[in-house]
Backbone as a ProteinNet text record, in pm:
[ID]
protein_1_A
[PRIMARY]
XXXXXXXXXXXXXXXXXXXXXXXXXXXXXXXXXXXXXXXXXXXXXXXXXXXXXXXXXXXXXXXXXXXXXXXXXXXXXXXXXXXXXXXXXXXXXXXXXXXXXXXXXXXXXXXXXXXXXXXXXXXXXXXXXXXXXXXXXXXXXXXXXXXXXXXXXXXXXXX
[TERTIARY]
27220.8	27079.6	27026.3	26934.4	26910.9	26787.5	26734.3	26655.3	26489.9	26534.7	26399.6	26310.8	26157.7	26047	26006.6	26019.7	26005.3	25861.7	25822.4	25641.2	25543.1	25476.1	25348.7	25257.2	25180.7	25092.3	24976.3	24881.9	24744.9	24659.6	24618	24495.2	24375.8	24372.3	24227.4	24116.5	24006.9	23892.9	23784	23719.6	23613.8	23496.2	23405.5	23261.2	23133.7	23243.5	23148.2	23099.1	23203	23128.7	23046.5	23050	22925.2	22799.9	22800.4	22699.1	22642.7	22729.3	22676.1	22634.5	22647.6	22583.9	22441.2	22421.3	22317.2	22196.9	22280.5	22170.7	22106.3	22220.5	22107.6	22064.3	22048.9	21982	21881.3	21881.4	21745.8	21643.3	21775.4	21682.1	21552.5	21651	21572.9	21439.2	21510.6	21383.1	21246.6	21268.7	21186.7	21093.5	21176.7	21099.6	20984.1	21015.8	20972.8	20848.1	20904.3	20726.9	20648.6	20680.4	20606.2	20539.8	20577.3	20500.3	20402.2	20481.3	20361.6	20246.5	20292.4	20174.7	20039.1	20121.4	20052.2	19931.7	19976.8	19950.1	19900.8	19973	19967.5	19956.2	19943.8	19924.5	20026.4	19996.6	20149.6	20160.4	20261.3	20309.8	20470.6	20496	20642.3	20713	20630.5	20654.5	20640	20568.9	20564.4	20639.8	20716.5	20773.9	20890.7	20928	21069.3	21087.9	20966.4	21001.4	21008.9	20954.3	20960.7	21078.3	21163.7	21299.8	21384	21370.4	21541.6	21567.2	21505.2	21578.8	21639.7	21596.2	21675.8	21782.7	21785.8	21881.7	21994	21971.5	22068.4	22136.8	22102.4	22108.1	22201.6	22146.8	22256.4	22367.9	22332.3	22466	22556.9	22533.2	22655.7	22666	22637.4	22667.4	22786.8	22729.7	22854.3	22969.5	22967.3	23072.9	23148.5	23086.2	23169.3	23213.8	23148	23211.1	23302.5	23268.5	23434.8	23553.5	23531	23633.8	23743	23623.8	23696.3	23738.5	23666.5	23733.3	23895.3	23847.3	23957.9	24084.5	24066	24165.2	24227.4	24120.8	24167.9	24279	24254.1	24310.1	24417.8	24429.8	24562	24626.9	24619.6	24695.5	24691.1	24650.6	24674.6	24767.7	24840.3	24937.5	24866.2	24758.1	24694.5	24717.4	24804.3	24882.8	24978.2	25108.1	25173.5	25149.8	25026.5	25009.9	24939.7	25026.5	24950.7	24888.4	24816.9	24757	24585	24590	24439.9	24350.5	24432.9	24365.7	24207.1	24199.7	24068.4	23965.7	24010.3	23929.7	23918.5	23966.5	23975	23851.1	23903.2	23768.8	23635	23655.2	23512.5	23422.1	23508.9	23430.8	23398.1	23444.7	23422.8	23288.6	23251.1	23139.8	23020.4	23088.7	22958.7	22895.9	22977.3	22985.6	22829.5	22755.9	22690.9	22779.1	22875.9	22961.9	23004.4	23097.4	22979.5	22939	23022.9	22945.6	22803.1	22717.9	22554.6	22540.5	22560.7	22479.5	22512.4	22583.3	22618.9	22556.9	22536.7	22469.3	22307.9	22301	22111.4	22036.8	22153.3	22103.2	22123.3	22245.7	22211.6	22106	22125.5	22017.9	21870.1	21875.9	21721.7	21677.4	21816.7	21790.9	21780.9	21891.3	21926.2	21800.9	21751.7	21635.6	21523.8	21443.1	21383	21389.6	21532.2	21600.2	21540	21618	21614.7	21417.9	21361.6	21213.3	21143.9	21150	21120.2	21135.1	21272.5	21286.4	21223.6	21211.4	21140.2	20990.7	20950.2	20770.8	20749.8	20810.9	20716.5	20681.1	20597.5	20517.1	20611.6	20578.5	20697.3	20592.7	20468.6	20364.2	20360.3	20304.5	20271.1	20396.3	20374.5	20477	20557.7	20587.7	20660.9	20804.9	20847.3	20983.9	21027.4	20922.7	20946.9	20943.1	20851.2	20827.2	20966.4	20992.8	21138.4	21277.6	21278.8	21449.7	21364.1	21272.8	21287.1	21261.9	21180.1	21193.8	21319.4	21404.6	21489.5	21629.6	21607.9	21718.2	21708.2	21533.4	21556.4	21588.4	21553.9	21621.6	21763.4	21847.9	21992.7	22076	22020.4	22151.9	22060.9	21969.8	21900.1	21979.7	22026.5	22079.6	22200.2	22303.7	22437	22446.8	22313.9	22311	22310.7	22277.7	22234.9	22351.3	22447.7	22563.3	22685.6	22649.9	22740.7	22789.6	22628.3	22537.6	22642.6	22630.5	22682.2	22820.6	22871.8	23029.3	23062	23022.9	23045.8	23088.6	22943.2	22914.3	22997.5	23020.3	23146.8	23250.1	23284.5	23417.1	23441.3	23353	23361.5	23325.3	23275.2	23309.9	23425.8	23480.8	23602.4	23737.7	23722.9	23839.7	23769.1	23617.8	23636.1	23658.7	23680	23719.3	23799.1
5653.5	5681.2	5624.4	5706.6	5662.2	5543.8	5478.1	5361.9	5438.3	5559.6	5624.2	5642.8	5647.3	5688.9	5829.3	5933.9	6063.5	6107.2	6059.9	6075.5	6021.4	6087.5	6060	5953.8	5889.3	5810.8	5900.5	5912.9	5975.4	5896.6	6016.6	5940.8	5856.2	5751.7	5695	5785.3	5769.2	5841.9	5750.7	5804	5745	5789.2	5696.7	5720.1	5776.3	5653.9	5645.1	5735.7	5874.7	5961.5	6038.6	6031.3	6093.3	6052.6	5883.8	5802.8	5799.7	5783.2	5805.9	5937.2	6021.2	6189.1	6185.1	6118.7	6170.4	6019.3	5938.6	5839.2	5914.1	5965.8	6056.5	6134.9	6233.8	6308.6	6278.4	6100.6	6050	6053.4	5950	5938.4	6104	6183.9	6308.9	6333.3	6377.3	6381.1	6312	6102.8	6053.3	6068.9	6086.8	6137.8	6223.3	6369.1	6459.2	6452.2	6366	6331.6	6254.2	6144.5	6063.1	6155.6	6264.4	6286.1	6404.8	6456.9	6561.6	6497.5	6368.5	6316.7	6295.1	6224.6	6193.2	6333.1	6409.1	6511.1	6627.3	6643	6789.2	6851.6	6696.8	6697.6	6731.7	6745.3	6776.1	6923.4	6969.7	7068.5	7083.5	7112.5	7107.3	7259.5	7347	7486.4	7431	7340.4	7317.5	7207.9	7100	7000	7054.8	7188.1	7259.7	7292.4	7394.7	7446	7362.9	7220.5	7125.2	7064.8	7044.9	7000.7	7078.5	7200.4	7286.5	7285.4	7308	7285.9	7123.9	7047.4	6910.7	6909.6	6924.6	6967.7	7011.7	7173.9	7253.3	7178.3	7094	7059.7	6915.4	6827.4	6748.2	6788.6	6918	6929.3	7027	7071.9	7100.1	6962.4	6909.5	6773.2	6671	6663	6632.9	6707.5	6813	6910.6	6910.1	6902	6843.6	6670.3	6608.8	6449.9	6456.2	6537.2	6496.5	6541.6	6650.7	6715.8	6656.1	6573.1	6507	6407	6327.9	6203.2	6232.8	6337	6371.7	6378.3	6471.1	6517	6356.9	6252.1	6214.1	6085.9	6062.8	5973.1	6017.1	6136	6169.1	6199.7	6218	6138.1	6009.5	5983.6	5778.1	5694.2	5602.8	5608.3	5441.5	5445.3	5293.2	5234.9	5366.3	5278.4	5386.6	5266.8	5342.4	5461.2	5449	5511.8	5651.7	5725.9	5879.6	5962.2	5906.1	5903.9	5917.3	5809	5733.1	5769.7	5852.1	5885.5	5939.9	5977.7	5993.4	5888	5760.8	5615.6	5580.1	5593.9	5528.4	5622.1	5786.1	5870.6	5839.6	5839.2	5815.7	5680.4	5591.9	5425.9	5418.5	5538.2	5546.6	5629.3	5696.9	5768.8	5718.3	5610.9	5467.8	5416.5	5419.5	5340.6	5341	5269.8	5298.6	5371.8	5347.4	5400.6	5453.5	5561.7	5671.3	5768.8	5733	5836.2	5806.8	5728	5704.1	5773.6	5747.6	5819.1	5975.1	5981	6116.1	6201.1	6138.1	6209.9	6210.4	6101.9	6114.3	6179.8	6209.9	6285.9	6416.2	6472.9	6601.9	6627	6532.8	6550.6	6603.4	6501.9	6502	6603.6	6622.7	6738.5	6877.8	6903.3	7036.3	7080.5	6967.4	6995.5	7050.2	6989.2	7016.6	7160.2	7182.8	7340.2	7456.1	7421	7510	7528.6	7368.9	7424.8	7480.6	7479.6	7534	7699	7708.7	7865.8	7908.4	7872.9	7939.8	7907.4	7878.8	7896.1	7811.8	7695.2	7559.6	7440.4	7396.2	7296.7	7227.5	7201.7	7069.5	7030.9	7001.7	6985.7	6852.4	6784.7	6627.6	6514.7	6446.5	6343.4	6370.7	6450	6518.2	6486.9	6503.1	6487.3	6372.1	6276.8	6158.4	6056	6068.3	6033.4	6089.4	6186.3	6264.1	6190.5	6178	6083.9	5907.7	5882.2	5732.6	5696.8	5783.4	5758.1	5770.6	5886.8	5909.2	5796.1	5766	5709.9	5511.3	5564.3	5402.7	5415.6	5540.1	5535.8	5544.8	5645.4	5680.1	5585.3	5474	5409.2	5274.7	5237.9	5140.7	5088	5244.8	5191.3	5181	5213.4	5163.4	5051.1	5002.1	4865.4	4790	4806.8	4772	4678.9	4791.6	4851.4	4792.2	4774.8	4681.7	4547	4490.1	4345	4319.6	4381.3	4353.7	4309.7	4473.8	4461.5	4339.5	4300.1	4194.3	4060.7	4089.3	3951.9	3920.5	4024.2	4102.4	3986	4033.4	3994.2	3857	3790.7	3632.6	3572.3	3606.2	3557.5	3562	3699.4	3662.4	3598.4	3566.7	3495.2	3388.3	3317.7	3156.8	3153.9	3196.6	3218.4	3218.1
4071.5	4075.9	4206.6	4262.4	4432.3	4396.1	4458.1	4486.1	4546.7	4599	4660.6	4541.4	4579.9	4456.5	4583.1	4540.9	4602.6	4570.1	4486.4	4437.8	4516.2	4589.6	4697.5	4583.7	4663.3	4581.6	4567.5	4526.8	4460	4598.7	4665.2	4793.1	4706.7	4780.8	4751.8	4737.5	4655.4	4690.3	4713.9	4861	4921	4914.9	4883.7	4886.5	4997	5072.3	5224.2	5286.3	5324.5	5349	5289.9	5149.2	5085.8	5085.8	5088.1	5094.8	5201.7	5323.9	5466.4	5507	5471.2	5502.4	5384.8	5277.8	5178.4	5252.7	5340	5382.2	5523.5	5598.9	5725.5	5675.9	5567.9	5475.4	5442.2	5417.3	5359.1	5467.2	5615	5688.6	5731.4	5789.9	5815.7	5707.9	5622.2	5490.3	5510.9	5552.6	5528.7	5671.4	5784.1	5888	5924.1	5822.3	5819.3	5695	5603.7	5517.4	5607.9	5662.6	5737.9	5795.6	5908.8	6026	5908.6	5818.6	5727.2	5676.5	5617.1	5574.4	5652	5808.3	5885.3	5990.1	5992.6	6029.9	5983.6	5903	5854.8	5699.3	5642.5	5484.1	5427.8	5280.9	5207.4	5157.4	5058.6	5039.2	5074.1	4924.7	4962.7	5024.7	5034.7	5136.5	5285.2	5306.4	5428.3	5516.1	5394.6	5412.3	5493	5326.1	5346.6	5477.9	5504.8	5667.1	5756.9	5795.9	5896.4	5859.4	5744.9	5750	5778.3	5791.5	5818.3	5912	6032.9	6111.2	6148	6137.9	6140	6033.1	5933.8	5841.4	5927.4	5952.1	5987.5	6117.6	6197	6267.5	6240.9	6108.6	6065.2	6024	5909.1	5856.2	5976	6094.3	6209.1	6261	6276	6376.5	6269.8	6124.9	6042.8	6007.6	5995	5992.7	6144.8	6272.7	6377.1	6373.6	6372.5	6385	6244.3	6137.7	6005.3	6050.4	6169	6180.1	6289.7	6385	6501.5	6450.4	6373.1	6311	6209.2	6168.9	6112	6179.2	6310.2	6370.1	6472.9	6540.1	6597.8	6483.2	6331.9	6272	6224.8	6212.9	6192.8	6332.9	6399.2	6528	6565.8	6493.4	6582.7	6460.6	6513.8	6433.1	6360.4	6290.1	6307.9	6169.7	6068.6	5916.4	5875	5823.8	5793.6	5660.4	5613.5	5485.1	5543.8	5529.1	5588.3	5509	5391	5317.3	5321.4	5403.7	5404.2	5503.2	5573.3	5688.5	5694	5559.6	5503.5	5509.1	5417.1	5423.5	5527.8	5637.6	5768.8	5874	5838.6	5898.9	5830.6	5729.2	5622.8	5704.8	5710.6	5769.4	5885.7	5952.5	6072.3	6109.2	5993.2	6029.5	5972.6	5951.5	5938.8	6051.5	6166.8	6277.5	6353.7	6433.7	6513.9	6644.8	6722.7	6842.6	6824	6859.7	6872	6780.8	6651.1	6548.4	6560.5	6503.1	6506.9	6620	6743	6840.5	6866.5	6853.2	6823.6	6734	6614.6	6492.5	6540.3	6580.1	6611.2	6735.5	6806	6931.9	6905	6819.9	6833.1	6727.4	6616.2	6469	6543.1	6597	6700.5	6770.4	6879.8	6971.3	6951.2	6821.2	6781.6	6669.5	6601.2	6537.8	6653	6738.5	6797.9	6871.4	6885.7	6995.5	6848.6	6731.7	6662.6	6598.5	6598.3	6556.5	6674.5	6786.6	6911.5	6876.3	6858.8	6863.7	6733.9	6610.1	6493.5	6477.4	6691.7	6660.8	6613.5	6591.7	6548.2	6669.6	6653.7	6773	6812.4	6962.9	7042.6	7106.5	7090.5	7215.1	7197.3	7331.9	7381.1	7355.2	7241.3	7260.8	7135.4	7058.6	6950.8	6927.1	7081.8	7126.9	7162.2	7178.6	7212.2	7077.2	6993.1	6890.5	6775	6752.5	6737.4	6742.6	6839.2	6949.1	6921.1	6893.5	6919.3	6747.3	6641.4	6520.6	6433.9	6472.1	6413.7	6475.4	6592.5	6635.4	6552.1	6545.3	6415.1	6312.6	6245.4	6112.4	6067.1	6192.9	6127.3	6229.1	6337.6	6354.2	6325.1	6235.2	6171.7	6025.6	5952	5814	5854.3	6016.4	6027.9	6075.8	6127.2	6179.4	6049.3	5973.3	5810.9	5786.5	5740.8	5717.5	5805.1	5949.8	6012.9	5944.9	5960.1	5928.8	5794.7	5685.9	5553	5559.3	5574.9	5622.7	5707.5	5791.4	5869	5783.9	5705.1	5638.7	5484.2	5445.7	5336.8	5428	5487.9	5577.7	5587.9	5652	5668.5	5548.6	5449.6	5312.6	5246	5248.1	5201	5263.7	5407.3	5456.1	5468	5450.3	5355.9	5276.7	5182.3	5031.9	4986.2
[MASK]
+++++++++++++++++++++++++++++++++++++++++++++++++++++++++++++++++++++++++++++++++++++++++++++++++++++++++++++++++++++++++++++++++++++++++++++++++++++++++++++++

């Protein structure tokens, strides 16, 4: 009888990226009530239309960074478990470097390109207010998120 176990292990299943895509989700969302409230009153017909394009705009920018993260961890040889390569992309798209900035510049930019073209306002400081709110909110909860993890960490190796 051979000594080999020929049975793959069962991949981990990770959270992170679900949690981290439904938190820039939040962020966008909460962006877009803020400035409705502030502006333009409420209504959720009108919320809807001032979120899609930032939306559409997150969900391509995550569908590109899962895919690069994906692709670059399964080329790097950084565990022997070729397995995980998932948990390892997932935590990574936690990151402020350069996932965060990545996600909030195009979140930002591609929102703005796409409400531009469907006739919605870009006038005065829109764009500026845009790139400097959003860039607090979605690399604010990875700074969060660093902070913890960090602090996760040096607790358990005093421990």
């Amino acid at each position: 009888m051979s000594g080999f176990n020929f049975k793959a292990p069962a991949p981990r299943r990770s959270w992170t990226a679900s949690l981290a895509f439904l938190a820039d989700a939040g962020a966008v969302a909460l962006f877009i009530a803020a400035g409705r409230r502030t502006h333009e009153g409420s209504g959720l017909a009108g919320f809807s239309e001032a979120l899609r394009p930032f939306l559409i705009a997150l969900l391509v920018v995550w569908l590109g960074v899962f895919v690069w993260q994906a692709i670059t961890m399964t080329r790097a040889a950084e565990s022997t478990d070729a397995l995980d390569w998932r948990g390892r992309a997932a935590r990574r798209l936690v990151s402020l470097w350069p996932t965060g900035v990545i996600v909030w510049i195009v979140t930002a930019g591609g929102g703005l390109a796409l409400r531009g073209l469907g006739g919605g306002g870009l006038s005065g400081g829109f764009p500026y207010v845009t790139f400097a709110v959003l860039g607090a909110l979605l690399l604010g909860w990875r700074l969060i998120a660093f902070l913890v993890r960090r602090r996760r960490g040096a607790t358990e190796a005093a421990g």
